[in-house]
C-alpha positions as CSV (number, residue, x, y, z in Angstrom):
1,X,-14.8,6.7,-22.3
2,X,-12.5,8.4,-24.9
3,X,-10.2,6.4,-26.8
4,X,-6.5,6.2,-26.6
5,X,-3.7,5.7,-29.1
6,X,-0.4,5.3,-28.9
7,X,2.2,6.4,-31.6
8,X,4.2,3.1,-33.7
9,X,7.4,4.9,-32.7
10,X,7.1,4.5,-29.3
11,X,6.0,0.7,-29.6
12,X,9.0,0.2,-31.8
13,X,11.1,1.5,-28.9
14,X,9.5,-0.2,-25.8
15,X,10.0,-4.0,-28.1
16,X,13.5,-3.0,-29.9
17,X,12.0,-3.0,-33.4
18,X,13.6,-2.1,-36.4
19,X,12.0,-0.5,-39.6
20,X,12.5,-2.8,-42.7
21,X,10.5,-0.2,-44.6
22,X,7.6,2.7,-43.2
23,X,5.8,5.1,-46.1
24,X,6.2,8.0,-43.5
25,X,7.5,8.5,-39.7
26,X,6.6,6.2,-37.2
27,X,5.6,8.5,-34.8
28,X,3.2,9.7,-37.4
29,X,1.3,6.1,-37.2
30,X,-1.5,5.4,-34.5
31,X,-2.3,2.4,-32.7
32,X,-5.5,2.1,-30.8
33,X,-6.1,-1.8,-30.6
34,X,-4.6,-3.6,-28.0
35,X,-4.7,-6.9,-29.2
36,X,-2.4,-8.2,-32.0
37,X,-2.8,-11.2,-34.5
38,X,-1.1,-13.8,-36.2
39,X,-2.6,-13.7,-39.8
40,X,-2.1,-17.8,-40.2
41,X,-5.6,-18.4,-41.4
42,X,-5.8,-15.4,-43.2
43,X,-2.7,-16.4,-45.1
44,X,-4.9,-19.3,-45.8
45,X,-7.2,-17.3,-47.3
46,X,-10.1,-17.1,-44.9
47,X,-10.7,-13.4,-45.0
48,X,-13.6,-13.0,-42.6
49,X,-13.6,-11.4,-39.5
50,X,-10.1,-9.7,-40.0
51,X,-9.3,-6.7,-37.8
52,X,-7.5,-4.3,-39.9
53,X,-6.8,-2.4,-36.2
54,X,-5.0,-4.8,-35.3
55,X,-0.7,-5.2,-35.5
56,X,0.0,-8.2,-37.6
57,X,3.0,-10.6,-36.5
58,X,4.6,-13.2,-38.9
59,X,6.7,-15.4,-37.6
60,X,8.7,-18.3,-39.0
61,X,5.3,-20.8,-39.4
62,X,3.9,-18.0,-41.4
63,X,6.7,-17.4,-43.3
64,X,7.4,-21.4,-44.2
65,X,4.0,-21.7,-45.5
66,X,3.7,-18.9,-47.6
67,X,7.3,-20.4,-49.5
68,X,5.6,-23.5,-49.8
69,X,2.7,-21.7,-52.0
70,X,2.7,-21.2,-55.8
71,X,3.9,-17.8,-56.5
72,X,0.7,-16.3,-57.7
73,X,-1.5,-17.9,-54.7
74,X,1.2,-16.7,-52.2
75,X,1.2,-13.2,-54.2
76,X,-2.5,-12.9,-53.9
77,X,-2.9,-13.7,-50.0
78,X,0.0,-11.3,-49.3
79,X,-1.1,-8.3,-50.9
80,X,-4.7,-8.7,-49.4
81,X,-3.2,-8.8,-46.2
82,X,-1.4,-5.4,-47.2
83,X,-4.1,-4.4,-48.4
84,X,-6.6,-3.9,-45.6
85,X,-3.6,-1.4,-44.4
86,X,-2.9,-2.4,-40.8
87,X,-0.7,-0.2,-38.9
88,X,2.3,-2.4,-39.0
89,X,3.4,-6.1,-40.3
90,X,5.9,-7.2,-37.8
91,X,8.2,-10.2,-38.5
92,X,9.9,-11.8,-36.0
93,X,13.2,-14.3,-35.1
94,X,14.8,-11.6,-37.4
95,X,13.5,-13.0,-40.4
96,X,13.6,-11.5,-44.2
97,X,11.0,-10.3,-45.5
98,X,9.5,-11.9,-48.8
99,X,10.4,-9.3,-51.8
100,X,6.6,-9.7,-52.6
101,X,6.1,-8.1,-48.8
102,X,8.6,-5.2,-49.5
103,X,6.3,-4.7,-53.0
104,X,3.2,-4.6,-51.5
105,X,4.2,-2.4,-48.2
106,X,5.3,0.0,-50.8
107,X,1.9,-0.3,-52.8
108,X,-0.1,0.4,-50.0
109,X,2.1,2.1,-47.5
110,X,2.2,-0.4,-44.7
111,X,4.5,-0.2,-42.2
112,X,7.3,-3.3,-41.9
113,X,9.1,-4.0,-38.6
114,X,11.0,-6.7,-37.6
115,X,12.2,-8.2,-34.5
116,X,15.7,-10.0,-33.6
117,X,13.3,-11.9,-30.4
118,X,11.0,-15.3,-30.8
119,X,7.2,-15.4,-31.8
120,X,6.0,-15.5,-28.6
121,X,7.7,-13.3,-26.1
122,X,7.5,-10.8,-28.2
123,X,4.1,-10.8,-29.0
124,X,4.0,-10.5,-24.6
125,X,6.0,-7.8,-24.4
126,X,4.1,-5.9,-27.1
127,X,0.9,-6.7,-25.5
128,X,2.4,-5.4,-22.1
129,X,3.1,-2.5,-23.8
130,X,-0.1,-2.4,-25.8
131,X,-2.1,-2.4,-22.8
132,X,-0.1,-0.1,-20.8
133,X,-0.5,2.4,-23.1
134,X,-4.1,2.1,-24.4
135,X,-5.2,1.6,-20.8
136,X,-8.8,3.4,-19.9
137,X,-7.5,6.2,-17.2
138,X,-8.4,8.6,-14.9
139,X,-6.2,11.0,-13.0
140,X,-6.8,11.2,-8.7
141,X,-5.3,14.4,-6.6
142,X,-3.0,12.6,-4.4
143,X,0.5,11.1,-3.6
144,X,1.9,7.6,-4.9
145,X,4.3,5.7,-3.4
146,X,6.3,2.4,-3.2
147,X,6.1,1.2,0.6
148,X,7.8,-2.3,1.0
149,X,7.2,-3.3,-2.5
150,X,3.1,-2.3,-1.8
151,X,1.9,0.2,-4.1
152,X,0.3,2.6,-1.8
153,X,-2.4,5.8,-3.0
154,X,-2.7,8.5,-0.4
155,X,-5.7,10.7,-0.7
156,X,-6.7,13.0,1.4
157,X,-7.7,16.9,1.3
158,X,-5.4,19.4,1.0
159,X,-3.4,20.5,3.4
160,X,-3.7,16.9,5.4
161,X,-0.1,16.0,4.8
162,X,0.2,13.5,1.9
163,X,3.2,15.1,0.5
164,X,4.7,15.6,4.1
165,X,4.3,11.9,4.8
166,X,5.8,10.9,1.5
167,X,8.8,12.5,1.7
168,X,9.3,10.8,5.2
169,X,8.8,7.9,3.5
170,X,11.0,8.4,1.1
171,X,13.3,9.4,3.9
172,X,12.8,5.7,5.1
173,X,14.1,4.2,1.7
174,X,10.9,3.8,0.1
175,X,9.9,5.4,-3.3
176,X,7.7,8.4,-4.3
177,X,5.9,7.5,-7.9
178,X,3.7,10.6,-8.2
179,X,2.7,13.8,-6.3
180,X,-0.6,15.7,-6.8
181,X,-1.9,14.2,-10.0
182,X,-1.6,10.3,-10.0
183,X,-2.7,8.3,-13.5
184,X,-3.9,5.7,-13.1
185,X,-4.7,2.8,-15.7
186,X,-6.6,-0.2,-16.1
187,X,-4.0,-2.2,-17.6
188,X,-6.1,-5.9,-16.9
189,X,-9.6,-7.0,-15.2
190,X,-7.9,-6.6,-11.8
191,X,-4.9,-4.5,-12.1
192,X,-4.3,-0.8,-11.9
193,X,-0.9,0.6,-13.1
194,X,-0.4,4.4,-11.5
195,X,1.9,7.2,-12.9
196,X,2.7,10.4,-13.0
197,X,2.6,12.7,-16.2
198,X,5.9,12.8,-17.9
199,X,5.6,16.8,-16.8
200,X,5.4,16.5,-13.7
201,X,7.3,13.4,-13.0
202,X,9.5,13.3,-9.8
203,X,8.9,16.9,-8.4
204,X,7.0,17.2,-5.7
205,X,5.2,20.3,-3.6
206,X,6.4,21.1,0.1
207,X,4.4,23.9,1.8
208,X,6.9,26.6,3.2
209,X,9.9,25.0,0.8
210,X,8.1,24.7,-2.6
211,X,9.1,22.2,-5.6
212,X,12.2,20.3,-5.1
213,X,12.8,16.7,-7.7
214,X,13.2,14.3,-5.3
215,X,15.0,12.4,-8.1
216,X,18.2,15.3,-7.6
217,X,17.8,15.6,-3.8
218,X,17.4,11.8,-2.5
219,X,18.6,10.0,-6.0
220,X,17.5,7.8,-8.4
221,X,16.8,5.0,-6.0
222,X,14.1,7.4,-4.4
223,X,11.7,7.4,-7.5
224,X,10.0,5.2,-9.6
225,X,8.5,6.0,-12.9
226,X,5.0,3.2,-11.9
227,X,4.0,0.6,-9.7
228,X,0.8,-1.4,-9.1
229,X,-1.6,0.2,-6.9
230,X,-2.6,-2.7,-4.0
231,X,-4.1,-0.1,-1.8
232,X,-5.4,3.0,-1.1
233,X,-5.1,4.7,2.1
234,X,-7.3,8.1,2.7
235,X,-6.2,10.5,5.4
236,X,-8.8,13.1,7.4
237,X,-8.2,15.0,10.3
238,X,-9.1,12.9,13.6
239,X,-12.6,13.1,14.5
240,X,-13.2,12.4,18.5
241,X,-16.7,11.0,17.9
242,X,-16.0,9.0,15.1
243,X,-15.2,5.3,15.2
244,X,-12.1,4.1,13.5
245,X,-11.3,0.7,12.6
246,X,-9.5,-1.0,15.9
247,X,-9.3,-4.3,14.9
248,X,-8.4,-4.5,10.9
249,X,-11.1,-7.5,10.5
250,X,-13.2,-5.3,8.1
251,X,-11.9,-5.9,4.5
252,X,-12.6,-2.3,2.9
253,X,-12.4,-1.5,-1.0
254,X,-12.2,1.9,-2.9
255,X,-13.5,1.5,-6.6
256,X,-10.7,2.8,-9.4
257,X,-12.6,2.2,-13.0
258,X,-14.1,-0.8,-11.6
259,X,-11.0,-2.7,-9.8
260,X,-11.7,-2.6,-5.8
261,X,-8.4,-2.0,-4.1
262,X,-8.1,-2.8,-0.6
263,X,-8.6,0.6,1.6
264,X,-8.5,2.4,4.9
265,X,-9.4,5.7,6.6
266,X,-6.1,6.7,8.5
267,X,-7.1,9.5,11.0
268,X,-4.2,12.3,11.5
269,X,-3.7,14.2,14.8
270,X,-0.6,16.0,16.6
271,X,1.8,13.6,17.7
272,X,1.0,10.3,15.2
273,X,3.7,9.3,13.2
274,X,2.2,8.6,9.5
275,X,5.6,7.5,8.0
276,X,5.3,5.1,10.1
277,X,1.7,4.1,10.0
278,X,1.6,3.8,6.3
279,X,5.0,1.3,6.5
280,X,3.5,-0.9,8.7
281,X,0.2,-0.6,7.3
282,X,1.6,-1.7,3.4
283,X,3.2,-4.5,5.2
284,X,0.6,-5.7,6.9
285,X,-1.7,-5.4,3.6
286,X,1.2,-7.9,2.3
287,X,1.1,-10.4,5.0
288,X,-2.6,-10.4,4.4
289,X,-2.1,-10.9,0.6
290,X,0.1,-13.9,1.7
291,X,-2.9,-15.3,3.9
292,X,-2.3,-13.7,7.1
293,X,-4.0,-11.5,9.2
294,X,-2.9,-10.6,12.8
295,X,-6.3,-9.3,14.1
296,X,-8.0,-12.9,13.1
297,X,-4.9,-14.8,14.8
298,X,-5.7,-13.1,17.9
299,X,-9.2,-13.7,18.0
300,X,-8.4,-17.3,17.2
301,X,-6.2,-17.1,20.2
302,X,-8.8,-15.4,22.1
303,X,-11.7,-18.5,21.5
304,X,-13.5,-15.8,19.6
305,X,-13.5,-16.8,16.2
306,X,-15.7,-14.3,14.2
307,X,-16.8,-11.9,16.6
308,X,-15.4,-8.4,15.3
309,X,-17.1,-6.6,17.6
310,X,-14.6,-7.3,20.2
311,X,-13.3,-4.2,22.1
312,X,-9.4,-4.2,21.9
C-alpha cells in the first residue's frame, strides 16, 4: 500500500500552530508518521530507538528539566535532538523556546512550532489529524450520505438510482457527503472515515438535469464535508426468483481495508420508495447499535427464539 504524507502547513492549521522559526515553507515539509513523541528520555540522554519520523512535542516537564541541567549537558542533549532533523519540534502551553533551541533549529533547519493549548489535548488533536490524513485509502463508485446521524454507503451499478435517492434524502433533511467517488480511510482498527475529493466536493450528477452543488441549491446544512461510515447498503434491480432478507436476523458485513461494516442488498423496483427505505433502514441499524433489534423482539414474542427461518 503506497504511503501517504501530509504537508506541516496543513497540520499547523488543523492544531492552530504558530511558526517560532521554519528554514523554508511549511507546506514544503512532509509528514508521513502518524504517531508523535515526547522526547523525555531522550532529553535524558537515552538515544536508542528514536524515531526521527516522528513530530516531537515539548511541553512544560520537558522544558523544566532541561533548565535544571548544566548548560553544556543541556546544550548537548538539545542539539542531538535537532540533530536527527525531525520534521517539527512543537512546544506547547505557549511556552519559550530555549535560545539554545532557536540555535540549533537554525544549525540544522528544524522546524519550531508552538502551541497556545495544554500537553495533552493537543497531542489528541494532532493525532486525530495525523491519522486522518495519513490514513491507508481506497476510493468506491458510489453515493455517501448522512441518514439520522448513520453514515450510510450506497453502491450499486449505474443507472440504479444512488444519486436519485440521495437527493431525496437530502430532500428529507439528511446530508449528501460524496457522489460518484467516495474516499474512504482507515483512520483506526475499526473505523472508516469517508469523503469526497476536494474537486468534486458537494456536486452531484442527475441524469436528464446534469451537475448541480447541492451545497448552492439546498444550503450548507445539506452537506457535510465526512462522516463515519456504519453501513453499507448495495442496491440491484429486483430479482423475482431471488430471496431477500425478510426478517433482518442475518447480521451481514462488507469488507472496506479490513473493517466489516454492517450491510444489506436493498432490491429496487417500480413503485418502492428508497428515500424512505434507506431512513428507516439507518435508523434501524442505530437501534441495533443501541442493543435492539425488532425482528428478534418479535420472535421472542412469537415463543420462537432462534428460529430465522420463520416465514413472515
Amino acid at each position: 500500500m503506497p504511503q501517504f504524507s501530509v504537508t506541516l502547513a496543513k497540520i499547523a492549521q488543523e492544531s492552530n500552530l504558530t511558526t517560532v522559526y521554519t528554514a523554508k515553507d511549511l507546506s514544503e515539509v512532509k509528514v508521513v508518521t502518524a504517531e508523535v513523541y515526547r522526547p523525555g528520555i531522550f532529553l535524558a540522554g537515552y538515544y536508542q530507538y528514536f524515531d526521527r519520523t516522528r513530530i516531537q512535542i515539548i511541553g512544560l516537564t520537558e522544558l523544566s528539566y532541561l533548565q535544571e541541567l548544566e548548560l553544556d549537558v543541556r546544550r548537548a542533549h538539545v542539539e542531538k535532538l535537532f540533530s536527527f532533523a525531525p520534521p517539527a519540534i512543537i512546544l506547547t502551553r505557549g511556552l519559550e523556546p530555549l535560545p539554545e533551541m532557536l540555535e540549533f533549529a537554525k544549525k540544522y533547519g528544524v522546524a519550531l512550532l508552538r502551541s497556545a493549548e495544554m500537553t495533552s489535548p493537543m497531542m489528541s488533536s494532532l493525532i486525530t489529524t495525523l491519522n486522518t490524513e495519513l490514513a491507508p485509502r481506497i476510493t468506491r463508485h458510489g453515493v455517501l450520505v448522512e441518514v439520522a446521524g448513520e453514515g450510510m454507503l450506497i453502491l450499486g451499478d449505474s443507472g440504479v438510482g444512488k444519486s436519485e435517492t440521495a437527493i431525496e434524502l437530502v430532500k428529507r433533511g439528511h446530508r449528501l457527503v460524496a457522489d460518484d467517488a467516495v474516499e474512504l480511510r482507515k483512520v483506526s482498527s475499526h473505523k472508516i472515515m469517508g469523503m469526497a475529493p476536494a474537486n468534486i466536493r458537494h456536486f452531484i450528477e442527475l441524469r436528464g438535469i446534469g451537475i448541480i452543488n447541492v451545497a448552492r441549491l439546498f444550503g450548507a446544512g445539506a452537506v457535510k464535508n465526512s462522516v463515519e461510515v456504519e453501513m453499507v447498503v448495495e442496491l440491484e434491480p429486483w430479482e423475482r426468483t431471488k430471496n431477500y432478507d425478510r426478517t433482518g436476523l442475518e447480521m451481514n458485513t462488507y469488507d472496506i481495508l479490513g473493517v466489516s461494516v454492517p450491510s444489506m442488498l436493498i432490491p429496487v423496483m417500480a413503485g418502492r420508495n428508497l428515500a424512505v427505505i434507506l431512513e428507516t433502514a439507518a435508523i434501524n441499524n442505530r437501534q441495533k447499535e443501541m442493543g435492539y433489534n425488532a425482528a428478534q423482539e418479535l420472535l421472542n414474542s412469537l415463543g420462537l427464539q432462534g428460529d430465522v427461518g420463520i416465514g413472515l
